[in-house]
MDAnalysis code that builds the backbone (N, CA, C; Angstrom):
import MDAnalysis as mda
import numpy as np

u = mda.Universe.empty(267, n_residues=89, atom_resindex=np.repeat(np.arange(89), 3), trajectory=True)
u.add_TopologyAttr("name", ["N", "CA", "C"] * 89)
u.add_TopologyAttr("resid", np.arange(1, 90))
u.add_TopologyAttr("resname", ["UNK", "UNK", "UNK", "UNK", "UNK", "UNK", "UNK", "UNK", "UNK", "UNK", "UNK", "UNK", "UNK", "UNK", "UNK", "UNK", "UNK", "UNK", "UNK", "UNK", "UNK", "UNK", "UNK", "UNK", "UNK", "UNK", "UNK", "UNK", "UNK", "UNK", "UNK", "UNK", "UNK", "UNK", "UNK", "UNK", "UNK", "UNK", "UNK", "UNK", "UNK", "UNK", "UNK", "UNK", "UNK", "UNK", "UNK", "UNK", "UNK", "UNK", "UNK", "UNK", "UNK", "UNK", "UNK", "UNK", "UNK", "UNK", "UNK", "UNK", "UNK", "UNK", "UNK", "UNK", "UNK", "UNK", "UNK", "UNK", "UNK", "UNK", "UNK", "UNK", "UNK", "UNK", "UNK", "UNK", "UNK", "UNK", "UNK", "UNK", "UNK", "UNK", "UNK", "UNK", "UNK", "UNK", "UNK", "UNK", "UNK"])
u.atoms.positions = np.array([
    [-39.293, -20.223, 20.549],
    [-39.030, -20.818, 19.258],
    [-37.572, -20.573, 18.878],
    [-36.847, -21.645, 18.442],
    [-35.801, -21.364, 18.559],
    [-35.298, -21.050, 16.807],
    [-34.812, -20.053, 16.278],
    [-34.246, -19.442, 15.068],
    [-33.121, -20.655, 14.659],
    [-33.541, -21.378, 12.899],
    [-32.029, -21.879, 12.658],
    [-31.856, -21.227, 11.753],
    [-30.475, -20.888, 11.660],
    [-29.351, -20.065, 10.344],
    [-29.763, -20.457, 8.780],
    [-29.384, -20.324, 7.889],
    [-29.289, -20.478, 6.808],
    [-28.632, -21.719, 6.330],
    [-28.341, -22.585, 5.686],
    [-27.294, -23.844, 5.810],
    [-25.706, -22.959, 5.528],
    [-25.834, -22.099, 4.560],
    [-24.427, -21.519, 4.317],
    [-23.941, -20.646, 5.187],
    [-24.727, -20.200, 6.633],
    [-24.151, -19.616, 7.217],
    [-22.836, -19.497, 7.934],
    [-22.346, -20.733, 8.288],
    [-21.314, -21.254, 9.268],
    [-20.315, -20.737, 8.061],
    [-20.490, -21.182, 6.551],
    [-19.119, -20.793, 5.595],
    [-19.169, -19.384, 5.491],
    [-20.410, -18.522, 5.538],
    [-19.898, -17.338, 5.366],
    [-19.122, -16.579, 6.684],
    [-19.518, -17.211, 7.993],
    [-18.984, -16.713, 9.116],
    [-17.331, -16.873, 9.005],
    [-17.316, -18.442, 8.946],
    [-15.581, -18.975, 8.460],
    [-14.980, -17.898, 7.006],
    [-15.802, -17.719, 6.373],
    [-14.678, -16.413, 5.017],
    [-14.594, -15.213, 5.838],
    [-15.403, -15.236, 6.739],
    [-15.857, -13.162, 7.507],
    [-14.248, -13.584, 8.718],
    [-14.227, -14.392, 9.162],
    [-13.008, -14.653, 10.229],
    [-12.165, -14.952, 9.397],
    [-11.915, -15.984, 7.730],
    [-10.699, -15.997, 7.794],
    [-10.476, -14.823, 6.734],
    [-10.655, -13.771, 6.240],
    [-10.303, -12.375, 5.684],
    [-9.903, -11.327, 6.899],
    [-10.698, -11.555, 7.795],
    [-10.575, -10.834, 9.069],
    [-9.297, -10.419, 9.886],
    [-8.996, -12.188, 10.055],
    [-7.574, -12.812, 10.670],
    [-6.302, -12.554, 9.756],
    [-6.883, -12.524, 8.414],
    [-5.539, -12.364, 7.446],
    [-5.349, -10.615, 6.976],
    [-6.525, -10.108, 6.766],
    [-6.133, -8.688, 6.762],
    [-4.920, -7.837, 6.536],
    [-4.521, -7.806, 7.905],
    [-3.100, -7.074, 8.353],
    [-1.555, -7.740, 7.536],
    [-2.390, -9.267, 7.620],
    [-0.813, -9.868, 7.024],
    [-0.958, -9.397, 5.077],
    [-2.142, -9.501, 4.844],
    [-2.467, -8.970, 2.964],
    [-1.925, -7.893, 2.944],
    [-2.218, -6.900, 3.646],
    [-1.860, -5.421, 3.457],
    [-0.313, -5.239, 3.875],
    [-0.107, -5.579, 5.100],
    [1.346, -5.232, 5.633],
    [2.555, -5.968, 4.518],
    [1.909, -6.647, 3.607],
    [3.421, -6.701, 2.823],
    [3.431, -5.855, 1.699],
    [2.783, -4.589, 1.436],
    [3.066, -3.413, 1.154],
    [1.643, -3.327, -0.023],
    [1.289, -2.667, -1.296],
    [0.444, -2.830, -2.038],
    [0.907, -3.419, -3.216],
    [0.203, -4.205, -3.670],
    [0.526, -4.848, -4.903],
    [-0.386, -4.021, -6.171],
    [0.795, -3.856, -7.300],
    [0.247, -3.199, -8.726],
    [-0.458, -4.039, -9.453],
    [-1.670, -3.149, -9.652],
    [-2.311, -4.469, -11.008],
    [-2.362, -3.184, -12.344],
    [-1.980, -3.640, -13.338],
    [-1.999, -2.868, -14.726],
    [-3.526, -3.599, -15.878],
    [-4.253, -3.055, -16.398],
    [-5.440, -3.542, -16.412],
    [-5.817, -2.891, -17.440],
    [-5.250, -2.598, -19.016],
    [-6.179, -2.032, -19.725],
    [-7.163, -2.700, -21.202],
    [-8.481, -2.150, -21.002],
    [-9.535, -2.546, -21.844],
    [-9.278, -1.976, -22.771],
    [-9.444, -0.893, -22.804],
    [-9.476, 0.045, -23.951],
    [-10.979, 0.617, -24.109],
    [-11.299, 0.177, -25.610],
    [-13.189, 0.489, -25.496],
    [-13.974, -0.569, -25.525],
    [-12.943, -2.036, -25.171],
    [-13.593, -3.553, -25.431],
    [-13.928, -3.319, -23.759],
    [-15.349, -4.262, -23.368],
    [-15.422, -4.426, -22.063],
    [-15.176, -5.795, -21.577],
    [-14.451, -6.237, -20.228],
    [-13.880, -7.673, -20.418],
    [-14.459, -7.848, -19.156],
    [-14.574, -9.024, -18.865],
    [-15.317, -9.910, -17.983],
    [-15.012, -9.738, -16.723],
    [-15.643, -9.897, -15.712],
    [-15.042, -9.699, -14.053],
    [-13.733, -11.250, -13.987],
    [-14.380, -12.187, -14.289],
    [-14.014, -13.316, -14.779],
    [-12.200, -12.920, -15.272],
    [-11.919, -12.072, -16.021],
    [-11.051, -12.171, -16.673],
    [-9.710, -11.043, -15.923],
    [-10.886, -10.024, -15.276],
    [-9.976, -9.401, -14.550],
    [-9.139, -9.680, -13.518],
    [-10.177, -10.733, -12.561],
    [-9.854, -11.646, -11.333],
    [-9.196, -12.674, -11.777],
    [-9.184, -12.850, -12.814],
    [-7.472, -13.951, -13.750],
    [-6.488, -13.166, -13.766],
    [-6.246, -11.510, -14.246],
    [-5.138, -10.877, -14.538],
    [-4.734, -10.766, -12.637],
    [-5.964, -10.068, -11.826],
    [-5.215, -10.271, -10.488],
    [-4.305, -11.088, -10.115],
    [-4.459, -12.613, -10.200],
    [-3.782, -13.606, -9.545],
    [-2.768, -13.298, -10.183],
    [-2.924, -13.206, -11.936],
    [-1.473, -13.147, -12.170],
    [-0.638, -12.370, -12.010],
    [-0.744, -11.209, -11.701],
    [-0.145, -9.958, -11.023],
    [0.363, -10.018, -10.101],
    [-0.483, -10.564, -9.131],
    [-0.092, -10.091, -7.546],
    [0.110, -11.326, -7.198],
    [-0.445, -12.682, -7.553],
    [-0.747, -14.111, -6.961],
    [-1.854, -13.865, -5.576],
    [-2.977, -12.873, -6.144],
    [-3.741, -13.247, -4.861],
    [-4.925, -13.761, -5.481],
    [-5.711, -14.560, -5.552],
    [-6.955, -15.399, -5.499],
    [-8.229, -14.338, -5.439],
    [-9.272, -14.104, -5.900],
    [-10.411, -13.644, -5.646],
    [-11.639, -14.518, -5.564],
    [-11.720, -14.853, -4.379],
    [-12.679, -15.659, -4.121],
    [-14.260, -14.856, -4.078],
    [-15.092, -15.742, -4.922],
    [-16.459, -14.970, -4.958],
    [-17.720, -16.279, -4.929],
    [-18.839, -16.041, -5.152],
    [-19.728, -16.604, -5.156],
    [-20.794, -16.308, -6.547],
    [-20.581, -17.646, -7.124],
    [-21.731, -16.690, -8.435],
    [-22.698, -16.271, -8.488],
    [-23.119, -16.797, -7.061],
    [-25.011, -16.596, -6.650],
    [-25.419, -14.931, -6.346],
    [-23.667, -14.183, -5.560],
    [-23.986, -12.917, -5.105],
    [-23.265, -12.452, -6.785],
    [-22.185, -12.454, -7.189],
    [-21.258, -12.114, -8.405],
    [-21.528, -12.930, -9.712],
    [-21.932, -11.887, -10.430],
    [-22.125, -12.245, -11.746],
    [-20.749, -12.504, -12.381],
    [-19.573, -13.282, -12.624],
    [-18.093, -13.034, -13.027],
    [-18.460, -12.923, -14.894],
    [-19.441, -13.094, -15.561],
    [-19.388, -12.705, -16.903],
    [-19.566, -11.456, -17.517],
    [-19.955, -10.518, -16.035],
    [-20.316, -9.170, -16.192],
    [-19.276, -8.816, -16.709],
    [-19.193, -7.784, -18.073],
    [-18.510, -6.942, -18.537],
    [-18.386, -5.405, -17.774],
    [-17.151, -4.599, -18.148],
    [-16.938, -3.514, -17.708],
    [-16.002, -3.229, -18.574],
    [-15.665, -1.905, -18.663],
    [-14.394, -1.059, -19.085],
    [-13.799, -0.864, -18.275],
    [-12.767, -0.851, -18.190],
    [-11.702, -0.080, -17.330],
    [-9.894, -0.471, -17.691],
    [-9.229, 0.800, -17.368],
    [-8.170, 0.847, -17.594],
    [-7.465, 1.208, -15.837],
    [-6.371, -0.010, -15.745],
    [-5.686, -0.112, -14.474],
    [-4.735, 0.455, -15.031],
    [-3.648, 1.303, -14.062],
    [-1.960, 1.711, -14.636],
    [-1.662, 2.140, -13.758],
    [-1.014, 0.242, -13.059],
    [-0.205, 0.892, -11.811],
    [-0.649, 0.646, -10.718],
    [-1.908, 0.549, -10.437],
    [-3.286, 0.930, -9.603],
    [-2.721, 0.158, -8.245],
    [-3.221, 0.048, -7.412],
    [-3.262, -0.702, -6.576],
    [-4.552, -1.522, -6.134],
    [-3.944, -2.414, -5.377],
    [-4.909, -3.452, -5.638],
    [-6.235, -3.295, -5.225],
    [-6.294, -2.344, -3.842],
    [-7.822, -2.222, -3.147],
    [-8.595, -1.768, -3.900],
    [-7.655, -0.471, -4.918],
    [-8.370, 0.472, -5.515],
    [-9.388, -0.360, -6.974],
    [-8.399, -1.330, -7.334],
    [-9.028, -2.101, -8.126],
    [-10.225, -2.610, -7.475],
    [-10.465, -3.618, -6.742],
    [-11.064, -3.741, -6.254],
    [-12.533, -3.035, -5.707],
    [-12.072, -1.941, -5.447],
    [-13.422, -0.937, -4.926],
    [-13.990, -0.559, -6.148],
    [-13.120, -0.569, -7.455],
    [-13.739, -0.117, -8.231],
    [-14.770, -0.963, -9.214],
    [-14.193, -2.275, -9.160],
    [-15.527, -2.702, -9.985],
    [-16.462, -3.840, -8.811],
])
């Protein structure tokens, strides 16, 4: 019996190769600062992944099906770098 994939599989394989392939070139041009503060308001994933681009000009590509982007959080960036952002929310 032969197994077929998921229909979205082929795009998630193509994002897993092209993050993969680009990697070294994201990182090797050194870390980019993101400055990020809430305060005690909590602001949207949505809104944070807007301040990214404008910071650094990098894109955060997501999916709303896995990422909620209206989810709120707190957090205060200063300085941060970008992965760290990242890992953190």
């Amino acid at each position: 019996m032969k197994l077929i994939p998921p229909k979205w599989s082929p795009f998630l394989q193509g994002l897993v190769l092209f993050f993969w392939l680009n990697q070294p070139a994201i990182f090797a041009q050194g870390q980019k600062q993101v400055t990020l503060k809430s305060g005690n308001t909590a602001i949207s994933l949505a809104d944070i992944f807007k301040a990214i681009r404008q910071q650094t000009g990098y894109t955060v590509f997501y999916d709303n099906l896995i990422l909620n982007d209206k989810e709120k959080m707190k957090g205060d960036f200063n300085g941060s770098d970008l992965p760290a952002v990242l890992k953190t929310i």
